[in-house]
Each structure stands twice: as C-alpha cells, then as structure tokens.
C-alpha atoms as one frame of an Amber mdcrd trajectory, in Angstrom:
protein
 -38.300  47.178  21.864 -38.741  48.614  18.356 -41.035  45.963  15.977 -39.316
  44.225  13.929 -35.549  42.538  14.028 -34.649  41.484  17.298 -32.616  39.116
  18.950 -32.339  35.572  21.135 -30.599  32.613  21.373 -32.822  30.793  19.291
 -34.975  31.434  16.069 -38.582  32.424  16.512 -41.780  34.035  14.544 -43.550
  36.432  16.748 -46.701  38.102  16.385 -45.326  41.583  16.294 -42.639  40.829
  13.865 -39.614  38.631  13.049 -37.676  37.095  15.797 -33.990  36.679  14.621
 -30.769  35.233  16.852 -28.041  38.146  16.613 -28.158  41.633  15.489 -31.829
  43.351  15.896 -33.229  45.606  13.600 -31.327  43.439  10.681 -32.768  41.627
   7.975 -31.406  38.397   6.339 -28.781  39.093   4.224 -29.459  40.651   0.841
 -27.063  41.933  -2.558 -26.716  44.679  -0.469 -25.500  42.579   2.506 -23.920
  39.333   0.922 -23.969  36.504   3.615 -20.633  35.250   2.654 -18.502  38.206
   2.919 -15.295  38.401   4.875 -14.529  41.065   7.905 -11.074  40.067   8.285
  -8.734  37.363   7.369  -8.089  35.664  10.362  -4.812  35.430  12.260  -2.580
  32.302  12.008  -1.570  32.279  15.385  -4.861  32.437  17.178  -8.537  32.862
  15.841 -10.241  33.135  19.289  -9.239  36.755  19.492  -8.331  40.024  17.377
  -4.510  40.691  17.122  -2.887  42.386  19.949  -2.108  45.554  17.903  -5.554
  45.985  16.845  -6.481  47.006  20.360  -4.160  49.949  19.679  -6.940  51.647
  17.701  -5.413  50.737  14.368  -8.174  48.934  11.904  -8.265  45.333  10.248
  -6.892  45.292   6.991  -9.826  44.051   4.881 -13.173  46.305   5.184 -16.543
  44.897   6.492 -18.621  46.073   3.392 -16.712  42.103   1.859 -15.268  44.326
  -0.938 -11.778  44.317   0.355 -11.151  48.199  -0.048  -9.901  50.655   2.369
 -12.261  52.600   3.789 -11.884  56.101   2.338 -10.332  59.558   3.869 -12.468
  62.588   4.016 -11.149  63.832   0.567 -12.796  60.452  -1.363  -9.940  58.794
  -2.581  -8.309  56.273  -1.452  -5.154  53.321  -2.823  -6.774  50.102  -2.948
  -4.920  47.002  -2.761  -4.825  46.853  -6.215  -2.943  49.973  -6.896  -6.162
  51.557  -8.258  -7.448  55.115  -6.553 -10.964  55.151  -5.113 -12.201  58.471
  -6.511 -15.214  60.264  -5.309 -17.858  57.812  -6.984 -16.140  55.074  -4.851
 -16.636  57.086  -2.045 -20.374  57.573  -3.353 -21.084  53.850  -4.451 -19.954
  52.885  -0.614 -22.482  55.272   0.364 -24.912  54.008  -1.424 -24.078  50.446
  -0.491 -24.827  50.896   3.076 -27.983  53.308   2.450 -29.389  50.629   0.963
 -28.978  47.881   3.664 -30.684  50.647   5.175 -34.027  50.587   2.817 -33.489
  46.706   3.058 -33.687  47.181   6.767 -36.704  48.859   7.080 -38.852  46.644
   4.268 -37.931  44.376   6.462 -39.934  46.155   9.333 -36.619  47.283  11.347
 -35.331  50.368  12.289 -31.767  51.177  11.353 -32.113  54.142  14.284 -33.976
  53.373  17.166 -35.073  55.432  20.258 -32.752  54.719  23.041 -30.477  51.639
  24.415 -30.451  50.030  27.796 -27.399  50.013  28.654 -26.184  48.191  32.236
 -22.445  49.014  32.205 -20.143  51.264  30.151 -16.690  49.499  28.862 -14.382
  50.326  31.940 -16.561  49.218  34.008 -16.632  45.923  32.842 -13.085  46.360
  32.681 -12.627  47.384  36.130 -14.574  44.580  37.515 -12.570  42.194  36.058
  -8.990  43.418  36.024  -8.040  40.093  37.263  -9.847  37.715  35.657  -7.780
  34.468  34.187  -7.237  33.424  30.615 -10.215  31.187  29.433 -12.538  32.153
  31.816 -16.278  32.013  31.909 -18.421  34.262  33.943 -22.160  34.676  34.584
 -21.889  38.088  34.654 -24.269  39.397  32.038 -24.037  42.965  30.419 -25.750
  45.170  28.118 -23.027  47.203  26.666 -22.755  49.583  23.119 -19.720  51.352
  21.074 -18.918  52.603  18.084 -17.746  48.774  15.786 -13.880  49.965  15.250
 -12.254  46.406  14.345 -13.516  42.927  13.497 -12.007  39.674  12.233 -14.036
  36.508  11.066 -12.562  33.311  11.570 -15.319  31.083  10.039 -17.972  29.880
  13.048 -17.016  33.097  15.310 -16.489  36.527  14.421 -14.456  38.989  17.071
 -15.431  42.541  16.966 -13.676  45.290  19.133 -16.025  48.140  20.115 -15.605
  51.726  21.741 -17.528  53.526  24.255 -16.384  56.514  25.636 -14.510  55.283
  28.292 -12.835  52.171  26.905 -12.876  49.423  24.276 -13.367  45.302  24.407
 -13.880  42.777  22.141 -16.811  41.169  21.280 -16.852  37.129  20.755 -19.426
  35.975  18.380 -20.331  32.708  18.251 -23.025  31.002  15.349 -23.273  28.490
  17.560 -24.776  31.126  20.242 -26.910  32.987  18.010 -27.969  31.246  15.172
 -27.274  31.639  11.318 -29.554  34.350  10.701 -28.355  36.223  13.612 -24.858
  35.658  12.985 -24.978  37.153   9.321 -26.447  40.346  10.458 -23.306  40.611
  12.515 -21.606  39.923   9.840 -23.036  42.261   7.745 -21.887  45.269   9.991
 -19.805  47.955   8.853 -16.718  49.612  10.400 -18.500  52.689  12.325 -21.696
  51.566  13.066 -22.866  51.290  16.135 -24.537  48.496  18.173 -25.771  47.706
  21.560 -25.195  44.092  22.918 -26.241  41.491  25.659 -23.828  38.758  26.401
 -21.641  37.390  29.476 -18.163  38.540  30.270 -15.205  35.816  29.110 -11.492
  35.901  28.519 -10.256  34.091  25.210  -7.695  31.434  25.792  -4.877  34.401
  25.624  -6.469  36.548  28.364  -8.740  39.219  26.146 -11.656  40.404  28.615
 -14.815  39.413  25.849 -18.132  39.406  26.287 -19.689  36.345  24.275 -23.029
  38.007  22.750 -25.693  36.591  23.360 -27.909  39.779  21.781 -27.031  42.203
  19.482 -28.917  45.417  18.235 -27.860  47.736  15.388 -27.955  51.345  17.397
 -27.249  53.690  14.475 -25.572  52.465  10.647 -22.821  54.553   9.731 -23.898
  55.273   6.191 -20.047  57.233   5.280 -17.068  55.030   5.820 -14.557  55.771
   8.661 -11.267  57.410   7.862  -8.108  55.424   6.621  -7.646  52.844   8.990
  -3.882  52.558   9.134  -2.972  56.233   9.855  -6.265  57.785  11.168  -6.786
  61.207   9.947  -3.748  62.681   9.503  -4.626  66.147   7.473  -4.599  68.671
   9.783  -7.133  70.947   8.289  -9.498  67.924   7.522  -8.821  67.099  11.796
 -10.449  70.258  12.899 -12.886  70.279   9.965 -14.445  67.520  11.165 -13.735
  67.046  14.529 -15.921  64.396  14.880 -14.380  62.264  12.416 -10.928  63.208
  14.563 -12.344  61.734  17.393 -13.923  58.931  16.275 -10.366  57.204  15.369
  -7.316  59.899  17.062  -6.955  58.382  20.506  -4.452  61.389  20.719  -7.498
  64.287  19.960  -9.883  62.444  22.069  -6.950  62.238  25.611  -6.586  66.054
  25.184 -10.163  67.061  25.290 -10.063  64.542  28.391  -7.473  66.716  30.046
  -9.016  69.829  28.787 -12.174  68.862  31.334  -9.914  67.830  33.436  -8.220
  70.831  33.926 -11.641  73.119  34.167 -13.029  70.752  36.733  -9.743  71.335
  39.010  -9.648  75.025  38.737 -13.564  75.150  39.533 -12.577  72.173  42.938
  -9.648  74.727  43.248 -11.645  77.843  43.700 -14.665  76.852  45.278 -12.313
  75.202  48.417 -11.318  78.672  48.590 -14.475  80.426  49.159 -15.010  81.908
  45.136 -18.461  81.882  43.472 -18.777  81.005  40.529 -20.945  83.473  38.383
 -22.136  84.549  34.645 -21.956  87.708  33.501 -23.555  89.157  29.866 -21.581
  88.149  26.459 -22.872  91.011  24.881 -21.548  94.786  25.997 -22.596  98.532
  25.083 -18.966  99.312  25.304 -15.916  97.314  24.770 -13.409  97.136  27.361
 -11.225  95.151  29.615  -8.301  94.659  27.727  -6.499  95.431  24.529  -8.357
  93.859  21.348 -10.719  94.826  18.779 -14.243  93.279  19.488 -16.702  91.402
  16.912 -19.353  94.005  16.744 -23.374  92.922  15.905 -26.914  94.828  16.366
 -29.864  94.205  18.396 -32.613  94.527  16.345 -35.075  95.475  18.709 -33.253
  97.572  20.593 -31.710  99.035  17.577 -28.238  99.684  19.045 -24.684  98.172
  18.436 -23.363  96.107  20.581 -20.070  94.287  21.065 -19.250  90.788  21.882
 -16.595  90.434  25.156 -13.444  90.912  24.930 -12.541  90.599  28.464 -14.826
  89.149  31.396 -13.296  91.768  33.896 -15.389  94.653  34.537 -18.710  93.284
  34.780 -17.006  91.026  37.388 -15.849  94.148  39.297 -18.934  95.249  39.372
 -19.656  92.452  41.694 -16.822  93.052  43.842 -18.375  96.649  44.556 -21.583
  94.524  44.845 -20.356  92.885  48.393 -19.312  89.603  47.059 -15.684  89.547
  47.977 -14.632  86.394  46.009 -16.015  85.599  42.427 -14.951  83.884  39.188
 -15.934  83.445  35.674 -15.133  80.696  33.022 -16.628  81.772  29.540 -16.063
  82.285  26.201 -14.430  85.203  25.134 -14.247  86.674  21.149 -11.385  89.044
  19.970 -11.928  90.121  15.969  -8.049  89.666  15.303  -5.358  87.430  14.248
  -5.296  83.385  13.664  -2.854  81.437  15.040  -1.212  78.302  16.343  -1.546
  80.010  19.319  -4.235  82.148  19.190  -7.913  81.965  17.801 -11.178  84.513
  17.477 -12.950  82.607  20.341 -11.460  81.399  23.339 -12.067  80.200  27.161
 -10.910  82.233  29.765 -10.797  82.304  33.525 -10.839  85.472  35.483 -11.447
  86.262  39.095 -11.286  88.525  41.577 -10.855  88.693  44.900 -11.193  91.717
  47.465  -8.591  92.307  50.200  -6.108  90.908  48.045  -3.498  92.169  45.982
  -1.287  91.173  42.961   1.220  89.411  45.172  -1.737  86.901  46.668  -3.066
  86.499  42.585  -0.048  85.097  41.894  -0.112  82.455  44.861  -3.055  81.610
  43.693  -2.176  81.504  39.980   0.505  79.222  40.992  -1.919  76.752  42.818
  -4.034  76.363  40.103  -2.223  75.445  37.488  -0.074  73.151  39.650  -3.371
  71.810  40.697  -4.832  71.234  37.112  -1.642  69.446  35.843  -1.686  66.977
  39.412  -5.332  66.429  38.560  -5.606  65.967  34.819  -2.166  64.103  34.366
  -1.192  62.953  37.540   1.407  64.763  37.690   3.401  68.011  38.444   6.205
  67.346  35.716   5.800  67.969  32.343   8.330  67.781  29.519   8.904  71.540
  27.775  11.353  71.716  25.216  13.404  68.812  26.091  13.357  69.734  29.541
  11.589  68.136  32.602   9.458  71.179  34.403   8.120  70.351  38.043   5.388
  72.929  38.196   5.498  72.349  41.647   8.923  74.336  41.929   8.768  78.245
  43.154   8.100  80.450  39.853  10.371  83.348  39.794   9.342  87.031  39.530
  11.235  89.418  37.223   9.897  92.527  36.433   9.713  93.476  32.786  11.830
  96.200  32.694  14.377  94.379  34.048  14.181  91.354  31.670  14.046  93.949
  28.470  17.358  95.871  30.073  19.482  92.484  30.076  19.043  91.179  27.044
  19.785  94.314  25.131  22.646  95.037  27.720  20.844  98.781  27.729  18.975
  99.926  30.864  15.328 100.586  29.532  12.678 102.926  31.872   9.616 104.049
  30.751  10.573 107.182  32.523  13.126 107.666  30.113  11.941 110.821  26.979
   9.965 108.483  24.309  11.820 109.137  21.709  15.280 107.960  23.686  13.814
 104.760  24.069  12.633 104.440  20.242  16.446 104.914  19.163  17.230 102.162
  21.325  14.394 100.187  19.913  15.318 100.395  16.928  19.402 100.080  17.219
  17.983  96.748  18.402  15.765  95.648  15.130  12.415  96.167  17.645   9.894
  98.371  14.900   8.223 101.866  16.420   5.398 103.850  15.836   4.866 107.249
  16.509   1.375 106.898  18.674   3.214 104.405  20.795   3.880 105.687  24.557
   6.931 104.977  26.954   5.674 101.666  27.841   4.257 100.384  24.829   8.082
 100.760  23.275   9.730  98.841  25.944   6.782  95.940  26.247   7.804  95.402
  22.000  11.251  95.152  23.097  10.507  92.682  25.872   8.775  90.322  23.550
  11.195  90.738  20.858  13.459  89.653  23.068  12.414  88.018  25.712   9.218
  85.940  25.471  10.118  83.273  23.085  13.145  82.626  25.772  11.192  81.714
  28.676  10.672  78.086  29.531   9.661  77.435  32.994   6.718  79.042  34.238
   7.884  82.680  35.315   5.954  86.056  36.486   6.704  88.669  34.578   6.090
  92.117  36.637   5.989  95.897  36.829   3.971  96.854  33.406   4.244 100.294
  32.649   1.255 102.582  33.464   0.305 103.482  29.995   0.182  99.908  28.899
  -1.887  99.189  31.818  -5.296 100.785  32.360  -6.744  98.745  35.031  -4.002
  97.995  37.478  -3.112  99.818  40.238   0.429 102.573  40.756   3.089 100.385
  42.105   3.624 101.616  45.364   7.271 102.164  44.828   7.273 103.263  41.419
   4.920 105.835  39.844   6.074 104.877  36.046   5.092 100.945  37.013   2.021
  99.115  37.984   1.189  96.053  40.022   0.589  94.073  37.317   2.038  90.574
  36.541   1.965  88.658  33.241   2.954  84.978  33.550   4.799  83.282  30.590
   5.709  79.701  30.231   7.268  78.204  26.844   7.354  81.419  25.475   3.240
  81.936  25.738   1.660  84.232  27.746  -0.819  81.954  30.092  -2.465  84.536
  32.704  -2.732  88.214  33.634  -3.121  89.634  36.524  -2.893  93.141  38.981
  -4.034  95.218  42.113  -6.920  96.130  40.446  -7.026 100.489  40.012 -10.041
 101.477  42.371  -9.973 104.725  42.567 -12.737 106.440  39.744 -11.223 109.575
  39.551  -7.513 108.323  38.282  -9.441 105.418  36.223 -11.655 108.268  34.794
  -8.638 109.392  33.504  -6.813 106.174  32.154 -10.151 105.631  30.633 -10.219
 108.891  28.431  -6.356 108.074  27.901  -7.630 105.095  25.953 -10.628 107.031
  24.410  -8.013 109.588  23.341  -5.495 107.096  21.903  -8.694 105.162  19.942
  -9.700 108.030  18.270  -6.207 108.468  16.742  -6.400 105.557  15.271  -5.568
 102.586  17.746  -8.424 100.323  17.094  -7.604  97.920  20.376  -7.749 100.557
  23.136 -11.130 101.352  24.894 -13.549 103.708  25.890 -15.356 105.638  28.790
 -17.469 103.167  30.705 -19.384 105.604  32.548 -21.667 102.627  34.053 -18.417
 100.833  35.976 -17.211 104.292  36.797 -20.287 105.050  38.385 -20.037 101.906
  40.563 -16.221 102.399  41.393 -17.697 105.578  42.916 -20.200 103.549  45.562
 -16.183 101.970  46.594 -14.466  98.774  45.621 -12.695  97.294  48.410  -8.802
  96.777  48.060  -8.687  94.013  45.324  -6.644  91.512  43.373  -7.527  90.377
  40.103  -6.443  87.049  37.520  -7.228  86.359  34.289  -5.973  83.119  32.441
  -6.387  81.413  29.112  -7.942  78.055  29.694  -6.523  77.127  26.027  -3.220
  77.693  26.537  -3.200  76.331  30.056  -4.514  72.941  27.912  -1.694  73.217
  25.233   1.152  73.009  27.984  -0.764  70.392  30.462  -1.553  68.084  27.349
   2.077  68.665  25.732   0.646  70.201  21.846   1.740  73.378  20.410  -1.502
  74.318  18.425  -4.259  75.845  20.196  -6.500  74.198  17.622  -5.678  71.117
  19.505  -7.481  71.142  22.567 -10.167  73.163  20.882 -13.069  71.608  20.000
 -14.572  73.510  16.493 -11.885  76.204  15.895 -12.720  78.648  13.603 -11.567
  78.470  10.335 -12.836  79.481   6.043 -15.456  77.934   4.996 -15.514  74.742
   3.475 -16.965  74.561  -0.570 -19.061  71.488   0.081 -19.003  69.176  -3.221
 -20.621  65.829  -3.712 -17.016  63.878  -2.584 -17.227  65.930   0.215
C-alpha cells in the first residue's frame, strides 16, 4: 500500500498518512477538483444504472472534468455545446487541469501512479460467474477488479461508472452512503480515461446490470490528455494508426481485429505443431538478399564493417535446415521489403513459411487449405465469411487452375511461355497489359494474368504452373519443362500464400541463381544474387521437399472482414508526424 490516500468504509487518521473512504491516492477536493461537479446528468427513467446504450462503448454526454465540454480529438479542437470550437489552448488548459490534481495529489502525500494492483478477477470473469444472476441481487462475492473509467453518470447520493479491462466492461455502483463523503468526491473527481483499481461485492441494479458496489477504490494511473470524441470514437484514419493506442482505447472494432489477428497465429502454430513442424528462428539480417522478388532495406554493421540486408523472404535459411535433418520446420517473423505502400501492402510484414521434406507442392496446398480453414473456425467460429456480398465456406474444395490457363481465357488468346517473347508482347499489348524489354516469357504472361485476372477472383483458388523464369526456387513441372510446381493462392483478388516443390538440385539452381544475378545487373533491382553459402548446402542433399509461404496480414484482412492491411496491423509505417504543442 503506497502512503498516503487510501480507502475504507469509514473515515480514519492513521499514523502513516490519511485514511479516506473511496478513491486512494486522492486528496479532498480542491479548484482543481471542485466537489460539486457533475459526471453526467442522470437518466429519467432509472438512476440506479448507466443507460443501456452506454454499454455500447459510446461516452456520457457531459465530461467528468464538471466543465461540460467534449472531450477533445487528437487534432485539439473540438464543438462545444455552445457552438464555440475548443482550439489547442483548450486542449492545453484541460491538460493542465488534470496535471494539477496531479501536484494536488501528491502535496497531499499520494501517488497519482503507484507500483502495481492486486487484482483477484479480470471483468469476464466476474461476468462469467454470474451470467445468471437475477435483477436486484446482492452477493458476498467480493472482488478486486481495475479498467480504464470509459462512462459515468451521477445521480446525486450514487455515482455509476462503467470500466474496461481487457476482456470486458461492468459498471461500477457508488454509493456515499458506502464510502463516505470524502471518499465519494474523489470518485467524483475522476476523469474519463483514468484508470482505477476497486474492491467491492458483485450486485445487479434493479434492471439486471451485473455491478459491483465499491467498497474501495484506488486511482491506478490519471489520464492527464482527454480521451477522443466520445460520440464517434476516432474516426480519422491517419490519426487511428498514428496513435494506435488512442484507437484502441475507444474502437471496439480495432481492438476485435487484433483479437482475431492472435487468434489466427495461435491456430496456425496448434495447426502445425499437431502435425509434427518445429517451430524455429532464423537471422533478420542477411549477407545476401534472396528468397523472393523485392528490393531489401539495406544497413551496416559497424563492427564488422560490411552491408547487410534486412529479410526479404524467410525461405532459404529455413532450407538450410531441411538439409540439416529436420524434416518439418516453420517460421513466423517479420519480414521488410523497401517498396511500395498500400492498402494492401506495407514495408514490414508477418509471414509464415514452412517446409516440409518428402512432400511436394500438391501436399503444401492440403496443408495451406487446413490452415486457413483452421484459423477462420478458431478465431471466428466459423468457416463462412462474407466476401463481396457473397457467403464463402472456406471449408469448400479450392479449385486449381493453372495460370496460363486463367491468362488464355480471359483474353480469348492461348498464352505459353514457350511461345517467341516478342509474340507474346504483341498480344500483351493488343490487350492494354504494358511491356518491357528485360522482361522474359513468363514475366509477360504473369502481367497479363493480373491485369486480368486477379482482381476477379473471389473464393479462395490455387493458382498453378508459374513459368520457370518467374520462378527461381521451384522445381520443373514434371510434365512441362516451360512450367514449375509452383502454386500462388488468391482470394478477393489478394494474393494470400506461395508455395512449390522446392528446386534441389545445386547445379540447375546455380544456374537460376546467376539468371537472377544476370538480370540484376541490367537493371532489375528485385531479382537476387549467388548465394554460394545455400548452394554449398544444397550440395550435402536436400531431401524431396515442399515448401509454403503465407502473409499472416492478409490472412487477418479476410478472417476479420477489412480491406486495409493497416487494420490488423498494429504501428504501420507511415511519414513522420511534425509534433506541435496541440499535438
């Protein structure tokens, strides 16, 4: 217990400091704190409990500071009641309002932040244990609970507050009669966004709300900036990824897709490890950049005094392992591509890749198919989802086209990448698909596929047979020397996972590798280079093996229904903010 402002059902002086009923680590009510302010007009109907909608997440109408403003967006302005804007300097003078209950605080020998919480029970727990408890009952179940204050009303002798933990919210009943007129000020004198940590026994109000009547209450942390608007949340986008934390302090929206986000990790780890893969870490930072088609983020080890680049791919180091002897391994990490910023696509992302020997392309995609069918059962309860309009049972067969096939029919011209290169740039460009003159076979007929294909596929689908020269990694298909065994799986028109037979042979990938080398040094700033390292252990034999990498992100966008990768990504990267004083 921290010296100083504490709490009981009755008022006592204490050796170590000043005993108070209600909210410890709170002085008596000061200018700064007026004892007579008002939380929240209180509802006509009923004043034993908070309005049904405010349980929604929405906030009371009338701001706990007793000045009747709104609390202000991120920007610093605000429409008061009055018609007037709250500027900057309103946003400062509320500042300054609360970080002065803070200095009052401590001269009164409290602490406005103490050390830790005892805390018996989170929210849905309490919840959960009494699911079925009647209107207006009592209980001598006692709890220590805290949350984040998010609504309050006062209705004269009581004062209902609704806090949130992570898992839940409840109301708070707050009685003067329970703790005193001291201690029932300093609960008034809380601000939207603070926290506090309470002891009291679980109730229902006469109309049912689960309460617990507080008996106890300590301030945990004061909230010195006022929440975001209360009736809309935080509805600029850029200012929502900005400050994420403000997002998920009052978006119940942000804060259920970074649940399923988890969600859907935790499955594909359940997934994998019931099927005999280890999971493994392998280095972020490469001498050579390869593993797929991107331009890398490049930095310098001091010590070492060499460049090195960040991953762009997770795949050969985990091949390594394969030659290694361990026959079934996986990876989820961060990966970092210098490119292009996107609603679908941003510098750093998650990624899961894994590889499995004895396998081939054709058991990757089984397995592609289980996890993500596994993820959405496990993070949404459900194999449905809604794409476009249309209901999707994951749970369906995916079909298997191969690209070539896909690109032929919708320009009603049979495409090969057999075919002379310059054939199949006329027919590119007949149909409004833009060449260049580096670009191989392949590389002309993938453009066409995605100019006019991609955007068209809804359900999941497997998208098969790349050409070779698009394809470094991936094995001949047997039955086609121009093809490879490679897969691509789209679903709403995104790309979600990759996959082959992974090449194992070091002579031909010696020579796909200087293929790339080759077509860098004209200019092509995403191919790669000779690894002579993962050469060398391709020649100490890799087992026959299948290989599947997918992007966690997107897998999140289409499980939790948003089109923005920025959505189920925590801190996505974005310019730098010019920090003012209303900032």
């Amino acid at each position: 217990m921290v010296a100083g402002w504490t709490a009981a059902d009755d008022d006592k002086t204490v050796s170590h400091g000043l005993r108070l009923s209600g909210c410890r680590n709170r002085p008596t009510p000061t200018a700064h704190s007026p004892e007579n302010h008002q939380i929240l007009t209180p509802g006509a109907d009923n004043p034993e409990e908070l309005p049904s909608e405010t349980n929604g997440g929405r906030y009371d109408a009338v701001s706990m500071s007793g000045e009747n403003e709104e609390s202000l967006p991120a920007d610093g302005t605000a429409t008061a009641p009055d018609g007037e804007q709250h500027t900057g300097s309103g946003l400062q003078a509320e500042r300054a309002r609360r970080s002065a209950q803070i200095d009052d605080i401590r001269a009164a020998g409290g602490e406005p932040y103490p050390y830790r919480f005892d805390r018996s029970d989170s929210l849905s727990e309490i919840r959960s244990r009494h699911s079925d408890l009647e209107a207006g009952s009592e209980t001598d179940d006692r709890v220590s609970i805290a949350g984040r204050v998010m609504l309050a009303r006062d209705s004269g002798k009581l004062i209902f507050l609704t806090i949130r933990d992570r898992s839940d919210e409840i109301q708070l009943f707050v009685s003067k009669s329970v703790i005193g007129d001291n201690g029932f000020a300093n609960v008034k004198s809380l601000d939207l966004g603070d926290w506090v940590g309470v002891t009291g026994d679980v109730m229902t109000t006469r109309k049912g709300e689960l309460s617990v009547r507080v008996t106890e209450c300590q301030l945990l942390s004061k909230a010195v900036r006022p929440l975001p608007d209360k009736w809309h949340g935080l509805s600029d986008v850029d200012t929502r990824f900005r400050q994420r934390y403000a997002d998920l302090i009052v978006n119940d929206d942000a804060r259920h897709h970074f649940e399923i986000r988890h969600a859907i990790i935790s499955s594909f780890r359940q997934t994998l490890a019931g099927e005999g893969f280890i999971e493994v870490e392998t280095p972020v930072l490469h001498v050579e950049s390869g593993g797929a088609h991107a331009r890398p983020f490049v930095t310098h080890h001091n010590t070492l005094d060499m460049q090195l680049y960040l991953r762009i791919a997770l795949e050969l180091h985990l091949k390594r392992l394969i030659v290694g002897g361990m026959e079934r391994v996986f990876e989820i990490g961060r990966i970092f591509r210098n490119e292009g910023i996107s609603t679908r696509h941003n510098p750093e992302f998650t990624m899961m890749e894994l590889y499995q020997a004895f396998a081939d392309w054709t058991d990757v995609m089984d397995i592609t198919e289980r996890l993500i069918t596994n993820a959405a059962r496990d993070a949404i309860g459900s194999t449905t989802l809604s794409i476009r309009g249309e209901d999707v049972d994951l749970a369906d067969p995916w079909p298997r086209i191969r690209m070539i096939d896909a690109a032929s029919e919708a320009i009603g011209t049979e495409i090969h990448p057999s075919m002379p290169r310059d054939a199949l740039a006329d027919i590119a460009t007949k149909n409004d698909v833009k060449t260049a003159p580096k670009w191989l076979p392949g590389k002309i007929i993938e453009e066409i596929f995605e100019a006019h294909c991609e955007a068209d596929i809804v359900r999941p689908t497997f998208i098969t047979g790349h050409p070779v020269d698009i394809s470094p990694l991936s094995r001949v298909h047997r039955d086609d020397p121009f093809l490879t065994e490679r897969f691509e799986l789209f679903v709403d028109g995104r790309e979600l996972a990759n996959g082959y037979s992974e090449l194992n042979d070091p002579v031909e990938q010696r020579a796909r590798f200087e293929d790339e080398q080759s077509a860098k040094e004209a200019g092509d700033l995403e191919r790669g280079t000779v690894d002579e390292d993962y050469l060398r252990a391709l020649e100490y034999g890799m087992p026959p093996t299948g290989g599947l990498g997918i992007g966690m992100d997107r897998v999140a966008m289409l499980i939790a229904g948003v089109d923005s990768i920025r959505e189920v990504v925590l801190f996505p990267t974005l310019r730098p903010e010019v920090m003012t004083d209303e900032s």
